[in-house]
C-alpha positions in Angstrom: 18.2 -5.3 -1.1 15.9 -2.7 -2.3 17.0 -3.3 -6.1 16.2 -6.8 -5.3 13.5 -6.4 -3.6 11.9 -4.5 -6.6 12.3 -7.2 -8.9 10.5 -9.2 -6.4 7.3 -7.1 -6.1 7.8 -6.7 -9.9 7.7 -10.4 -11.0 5.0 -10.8 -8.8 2.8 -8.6 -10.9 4.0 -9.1 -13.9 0.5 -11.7 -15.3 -1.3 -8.3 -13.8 0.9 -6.2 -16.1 0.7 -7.8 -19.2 -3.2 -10.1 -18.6 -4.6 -7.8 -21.2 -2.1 -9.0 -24.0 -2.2 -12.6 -22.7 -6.5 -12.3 -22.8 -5.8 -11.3 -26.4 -3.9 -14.9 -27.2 -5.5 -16.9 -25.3 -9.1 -17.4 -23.9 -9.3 -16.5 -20.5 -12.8 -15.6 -18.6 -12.8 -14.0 -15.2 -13.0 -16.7 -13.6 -9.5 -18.2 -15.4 -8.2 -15.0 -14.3 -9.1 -15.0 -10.3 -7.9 -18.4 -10.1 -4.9 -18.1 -11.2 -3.8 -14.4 -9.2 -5.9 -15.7 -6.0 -3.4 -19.1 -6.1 -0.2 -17.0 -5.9 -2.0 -14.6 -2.8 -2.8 -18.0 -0.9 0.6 -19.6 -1.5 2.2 -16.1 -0.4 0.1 -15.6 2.9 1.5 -19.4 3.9 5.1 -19.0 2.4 5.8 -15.4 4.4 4.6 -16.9 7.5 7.0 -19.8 7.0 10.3 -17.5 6.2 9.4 -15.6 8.7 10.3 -18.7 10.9 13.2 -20.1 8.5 14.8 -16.2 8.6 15.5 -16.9 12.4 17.1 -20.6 11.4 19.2 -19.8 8.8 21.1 -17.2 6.4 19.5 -13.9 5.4 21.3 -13.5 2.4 20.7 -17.5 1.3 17.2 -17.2 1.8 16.7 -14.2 0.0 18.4 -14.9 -3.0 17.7 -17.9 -3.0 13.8 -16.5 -3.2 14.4 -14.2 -5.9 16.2 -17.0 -8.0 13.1 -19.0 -8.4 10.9 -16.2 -8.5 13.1 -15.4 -12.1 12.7 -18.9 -13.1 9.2 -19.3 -12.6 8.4 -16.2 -14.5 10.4 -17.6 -17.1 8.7 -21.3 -17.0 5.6 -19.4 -17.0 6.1 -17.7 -20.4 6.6 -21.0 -22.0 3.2 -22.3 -20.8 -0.7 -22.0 -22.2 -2.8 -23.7 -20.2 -4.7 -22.4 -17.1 -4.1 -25.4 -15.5 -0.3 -24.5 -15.6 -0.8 -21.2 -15.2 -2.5 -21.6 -11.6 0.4 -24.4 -11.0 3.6 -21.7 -11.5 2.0 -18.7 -10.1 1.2 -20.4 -7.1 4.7 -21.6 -6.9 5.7 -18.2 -7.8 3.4 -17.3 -4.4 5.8 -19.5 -2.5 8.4 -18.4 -3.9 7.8 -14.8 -3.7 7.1 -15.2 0.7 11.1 -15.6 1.5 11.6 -12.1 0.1 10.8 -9.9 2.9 11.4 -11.4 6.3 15.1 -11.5 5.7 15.2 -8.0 4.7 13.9 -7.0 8.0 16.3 -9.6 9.5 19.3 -8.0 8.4 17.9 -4.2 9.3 17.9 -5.4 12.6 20.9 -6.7 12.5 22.8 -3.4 10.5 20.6 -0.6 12.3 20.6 1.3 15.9 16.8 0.9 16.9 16.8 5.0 16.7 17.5 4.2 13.3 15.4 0.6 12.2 12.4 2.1 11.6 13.4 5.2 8.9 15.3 2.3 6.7 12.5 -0.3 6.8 10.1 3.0 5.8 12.6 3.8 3.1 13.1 -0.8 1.9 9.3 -0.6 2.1 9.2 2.0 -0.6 10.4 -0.1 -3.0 6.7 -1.8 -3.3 5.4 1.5 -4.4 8.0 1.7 -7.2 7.5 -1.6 -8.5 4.5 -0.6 -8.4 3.6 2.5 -10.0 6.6 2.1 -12.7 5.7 -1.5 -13.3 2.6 -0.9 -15.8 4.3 1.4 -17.4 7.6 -1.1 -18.1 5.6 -4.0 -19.3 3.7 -1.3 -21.6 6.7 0.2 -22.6 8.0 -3.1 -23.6 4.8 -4.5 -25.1 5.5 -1.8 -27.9 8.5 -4.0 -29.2 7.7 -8.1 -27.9 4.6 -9.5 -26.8 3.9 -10.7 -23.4 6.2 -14.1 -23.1 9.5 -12.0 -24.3 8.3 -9.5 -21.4 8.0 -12.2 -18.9 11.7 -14.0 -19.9 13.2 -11.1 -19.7 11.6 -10.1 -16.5 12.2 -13.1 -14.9 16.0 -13.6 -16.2 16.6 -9.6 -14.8 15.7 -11.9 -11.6 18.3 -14.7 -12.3 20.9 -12.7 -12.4 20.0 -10.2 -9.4 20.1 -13.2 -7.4 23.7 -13.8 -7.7 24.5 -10.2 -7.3 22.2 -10.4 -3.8 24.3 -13.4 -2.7 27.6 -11.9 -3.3 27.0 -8.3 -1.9 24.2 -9.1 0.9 25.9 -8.9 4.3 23.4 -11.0 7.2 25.3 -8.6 10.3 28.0 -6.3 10.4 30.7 -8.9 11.3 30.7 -10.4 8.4 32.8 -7.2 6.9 34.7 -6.9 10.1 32.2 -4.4 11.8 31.1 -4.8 15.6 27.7 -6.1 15.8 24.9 -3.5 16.9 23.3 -6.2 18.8 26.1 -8.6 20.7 26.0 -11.7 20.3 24.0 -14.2 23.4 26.4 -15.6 26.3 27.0 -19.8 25.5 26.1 -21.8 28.1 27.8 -25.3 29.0 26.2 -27.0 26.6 27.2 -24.8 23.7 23.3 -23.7 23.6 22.7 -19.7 23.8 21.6 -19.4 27.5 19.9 -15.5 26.8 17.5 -16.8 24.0 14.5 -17.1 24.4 11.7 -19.9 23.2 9.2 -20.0 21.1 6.5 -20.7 24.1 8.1 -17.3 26.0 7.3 -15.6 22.4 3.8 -17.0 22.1 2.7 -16.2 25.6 3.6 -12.7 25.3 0.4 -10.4 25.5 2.0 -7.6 23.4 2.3 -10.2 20.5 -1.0 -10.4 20.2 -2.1 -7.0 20.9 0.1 -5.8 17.6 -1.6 -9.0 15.6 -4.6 -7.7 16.3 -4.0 -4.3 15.5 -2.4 -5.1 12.3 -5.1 -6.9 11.8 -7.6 -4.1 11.6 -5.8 -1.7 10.3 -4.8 -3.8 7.3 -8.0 -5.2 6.9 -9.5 -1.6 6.6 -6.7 -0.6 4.4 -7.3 -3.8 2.3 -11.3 -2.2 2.2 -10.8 1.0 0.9 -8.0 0.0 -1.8 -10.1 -2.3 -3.1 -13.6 -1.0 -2.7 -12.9 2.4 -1.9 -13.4 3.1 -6.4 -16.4 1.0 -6.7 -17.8 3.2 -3.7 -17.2 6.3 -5.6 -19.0 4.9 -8.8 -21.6 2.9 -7.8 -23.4 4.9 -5.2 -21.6 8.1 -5.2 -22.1 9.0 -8.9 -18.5 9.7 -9.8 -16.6 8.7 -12.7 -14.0 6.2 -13.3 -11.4 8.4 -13.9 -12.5 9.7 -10.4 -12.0 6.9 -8.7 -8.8 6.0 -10.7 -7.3 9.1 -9.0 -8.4 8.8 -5.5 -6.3 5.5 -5.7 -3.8 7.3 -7.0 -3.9 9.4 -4.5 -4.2 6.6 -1.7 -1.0 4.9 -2.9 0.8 8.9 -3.1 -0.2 9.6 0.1 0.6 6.2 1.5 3.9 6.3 0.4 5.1 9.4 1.8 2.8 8.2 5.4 5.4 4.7 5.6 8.5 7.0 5.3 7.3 9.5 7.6 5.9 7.0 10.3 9.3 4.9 10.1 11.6 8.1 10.6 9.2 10.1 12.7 8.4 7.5 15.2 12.7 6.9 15.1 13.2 10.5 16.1 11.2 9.5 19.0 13.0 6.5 19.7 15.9 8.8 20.1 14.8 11.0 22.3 13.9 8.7 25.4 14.9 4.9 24.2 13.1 1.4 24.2 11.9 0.7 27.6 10.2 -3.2 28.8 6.9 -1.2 29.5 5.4 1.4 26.5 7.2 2.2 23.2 8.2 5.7 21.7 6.3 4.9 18.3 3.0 4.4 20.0 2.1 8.3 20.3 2.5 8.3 16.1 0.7 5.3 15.7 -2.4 6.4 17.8 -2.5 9.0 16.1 -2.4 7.6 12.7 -5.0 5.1 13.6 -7.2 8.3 14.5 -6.6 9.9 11.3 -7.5 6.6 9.4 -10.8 6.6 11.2 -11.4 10.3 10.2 -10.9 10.0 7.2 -12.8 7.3 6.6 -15.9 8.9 8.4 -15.4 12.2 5.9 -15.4 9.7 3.2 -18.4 8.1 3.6 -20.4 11.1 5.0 -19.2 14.2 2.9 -18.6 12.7 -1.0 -21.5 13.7 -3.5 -21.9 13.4 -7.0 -21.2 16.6 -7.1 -18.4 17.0 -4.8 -15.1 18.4 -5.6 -12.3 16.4 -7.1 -9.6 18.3 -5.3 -11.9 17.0 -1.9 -11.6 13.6 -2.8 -8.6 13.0 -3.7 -7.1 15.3 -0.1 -9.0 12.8 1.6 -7.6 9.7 -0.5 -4.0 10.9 0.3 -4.8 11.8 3.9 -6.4 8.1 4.3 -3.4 6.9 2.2 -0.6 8.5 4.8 -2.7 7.2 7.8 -2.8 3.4 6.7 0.4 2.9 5.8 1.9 4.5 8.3 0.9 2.3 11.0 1.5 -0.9 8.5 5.2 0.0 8.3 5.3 0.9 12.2 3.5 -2.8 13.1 6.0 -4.6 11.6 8.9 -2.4 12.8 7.2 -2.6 16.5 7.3 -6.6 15.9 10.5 -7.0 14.6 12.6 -4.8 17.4 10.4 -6.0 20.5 10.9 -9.4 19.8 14.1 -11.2 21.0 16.7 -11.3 18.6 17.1 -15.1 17.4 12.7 -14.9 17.3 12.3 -11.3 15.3 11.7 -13.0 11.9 8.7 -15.4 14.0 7.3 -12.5 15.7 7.1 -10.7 12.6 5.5 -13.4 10.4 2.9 -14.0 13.1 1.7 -10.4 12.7 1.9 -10.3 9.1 -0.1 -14.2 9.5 -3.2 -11.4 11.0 -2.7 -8.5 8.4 -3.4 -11.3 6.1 -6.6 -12.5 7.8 -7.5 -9.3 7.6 -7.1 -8.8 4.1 -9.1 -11.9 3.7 -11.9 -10.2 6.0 -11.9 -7.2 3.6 -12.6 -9.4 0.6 -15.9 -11.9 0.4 -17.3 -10.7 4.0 -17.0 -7.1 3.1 -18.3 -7.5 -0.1 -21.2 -9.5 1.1 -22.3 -6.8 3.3 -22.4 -4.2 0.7 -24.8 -6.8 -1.2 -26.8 -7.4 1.1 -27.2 -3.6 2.5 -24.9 -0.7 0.5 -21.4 0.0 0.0 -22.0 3.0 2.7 -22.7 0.8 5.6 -20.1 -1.6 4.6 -17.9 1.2 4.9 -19.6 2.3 8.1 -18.4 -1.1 9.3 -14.8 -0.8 8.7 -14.8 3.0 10.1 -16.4 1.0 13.4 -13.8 -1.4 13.4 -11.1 0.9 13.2 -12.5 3.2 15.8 -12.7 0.5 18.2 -9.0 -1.1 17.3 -8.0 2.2 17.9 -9.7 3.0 21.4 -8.2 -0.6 22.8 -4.7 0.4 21.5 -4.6 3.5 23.2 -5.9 1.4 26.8 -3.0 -1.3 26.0 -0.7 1.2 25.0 1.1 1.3 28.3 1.9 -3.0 28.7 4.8 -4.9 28.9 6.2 -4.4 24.9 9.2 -6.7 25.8 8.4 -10.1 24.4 10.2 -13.0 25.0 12.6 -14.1 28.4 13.8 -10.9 30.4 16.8 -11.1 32.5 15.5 -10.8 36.2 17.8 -7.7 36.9 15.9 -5.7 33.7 13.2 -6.9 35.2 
């Protein structure tokens, strides 16, 4: 799964990793170019919520190869076309496409992993984003040295092809599959046949905690979403700094937030560990508190302390720090929605959160931006710091409720 799910994060960058050499061949203004990369982000926002639903109706495995399949064969389609038009069409297919990738992963970590244990090996599947990531520019450079950018795009996408199958074959959806006792047993039958311990959608839905994590994923994305793609024009624009600068503190960011989602995931296990889940409170909430804290922090030091003429070594401490304090709490989110969500409903509770961290992302775009026109990049930050200092005072207040969503047997009770 984390080899496959590489090649998924890959192949959805790769007209980002190769735009320059496709600019060069064919004429594409900036508008071309937003069209076409905000088509696959719309398509993927819908698609993720939807296999987040499909991933409790049917096979992990099927769904996820089946994802990466025509991921590879879009990429490939896409090499053989010229048009904008086209180009718009496929990438937004490949959008659709690219949403069935990582519900079933956290499907089948539920289904393979001890909750003491759930949230260190979604930190460490999560990780594989960052190395797509950061070693993806370099590939498609490395490979623009001997084919241009269609050969890089075939190839990519075949790479895909084939990792599918391997996925299908070696993919395992629960431990019985090999023989193994489930970690989770499986719900009672009743007369009819129907599983008499699941519970409904409506129970799901009506669950406070669900929406208490939406909207805390929510913010925190949203603010996330403001300083990765803000956070360098802030630096330049009114801070006087120089783009190498603000290339850096991204760097830094995406350094610091890397180590922050493996941290948070095995951290927040350890505490898991120690006294278990309970229907009332959860272990990880004490970590992601004071995460949320940290983010605000940070934020406020960035916005109040950077100069021209302030330190590079300050800037980029306080993009790592901001960096391990975001994505920290995105990885715990998700793992908090996944395990406190009945079994047969964890892949719906999990796309309805992730449905709000997109939102928020959205929020962090054309609103965000429109405030720093109308006033300065400083109080658009000051905004965000607000928001983040308010999601983070509610949390705390909600942070004893009912976590338990879904039906719970009247004896638990």
């Amino acid at each position: 799964m984390y080899a496959g799910y590489t090649l998924y994060y890959f192949n959805r960058k790769t007209f980002s990793f190769v735009m320059p050499s496709v600019m060069e061949e064919i004429d594409l203004d900036k508008d071309d170019l937003g069209l076409i990369t905000s088509s696959q982000s719309a398509a993927y926002a819908i698609s993720k919520f939807v296999s987040g639903v499909l991933s409790d109706q049917m096979s992990a495995r099927w769904l996820f190869s089946s994802g990466l399949l025509l991921v590879g064969v879009l990429n490939v389609v896409f090499s053989w076309s010229s048009t904008v038009a086209i180009f718009a069409g496929l990438w937004f297919l490949n959008g659709l496409a690219q949403g069935l990738g990582w519900p079933p992963c956290g499907k089948v970590l539920r289904k393979w992993f001890e909750p003491s244990q759930f949230g260190t090996w979604w930190a460490v599947l999560s990780t594989s984003m960052n190395l797509a990531g950061g070693l993806g520019p370099l590939v498609a450079a490395l490979m623009a040295l001997s084919y241009d950018w269609r050969t890089t795009l075939a190839l990519s996408g075949a790479v895909c092809v084939a990792a599918s199958v391997v996925c299908l074959l070696l993919i395992k959806n629960e431990p019985s599959d090999v023989g193994l006792p489930n970690i989770e047993p499986g719900p009672k039958k009743g007369k009819k046949g129907a599983a008499s311990g699941d519970s409904t959608l409506a129970e799901l839905l009506l669950s406070p905690y669900l929406w208490v994590l939406s909207t805390g994923y929510l913010v925190v994305f949203g603010v996330k979403t403001c300083c990765t793609d803000w956070g360098q024009l802030f630096l330049i624009q009114e801070r006087g700094q120089s783009t190498f600068v603000g290339s850096s503190y991204m760097s830094a960011l995406e350094v610091g937030g890397l180590v922050g989602s493996v941290a948070a995931g095995y951290l927040s296990d350890r505490a898991v560990a120690r006294v278990g889940l309970s229907q009332y409170g959860n272990p990880r909430h004490a970590l992601l508190l004071s995460m949320m804290t940290g983010m605000s922090a940070s934020m406020y030091l960035f916005r109040v302390t950077v100069t021209s003429s302030s330190p590079k070594l300050w800037i980029l401490i306080l993009g790592a720090v901001f960096g391990f304090c975001s994505y920290g709490p995105i990885a715990l989110f998700g793992v908090i929605a996944n395990e406190s969500a009945p079994s047969n409903l964890c892949g719906t509770s999990h796309a309805i959160v992730a449905l709000m961290a997109n939102v928020g992302g959205f929020l962090a775009g054309l609103p965000f931006s429109t405030i720093a026109k109308h006033y300065s990049w400083g109080t658009a930050f000051w905004v965000a710091e607000l928001m983040c200092f308010a999601g983070t005072v509610a949390f705390f207040f909600l942070r004893n409720i009912r976590t338990k969503m879904g039906r719970v047997p009247k004896k638990v009770d």
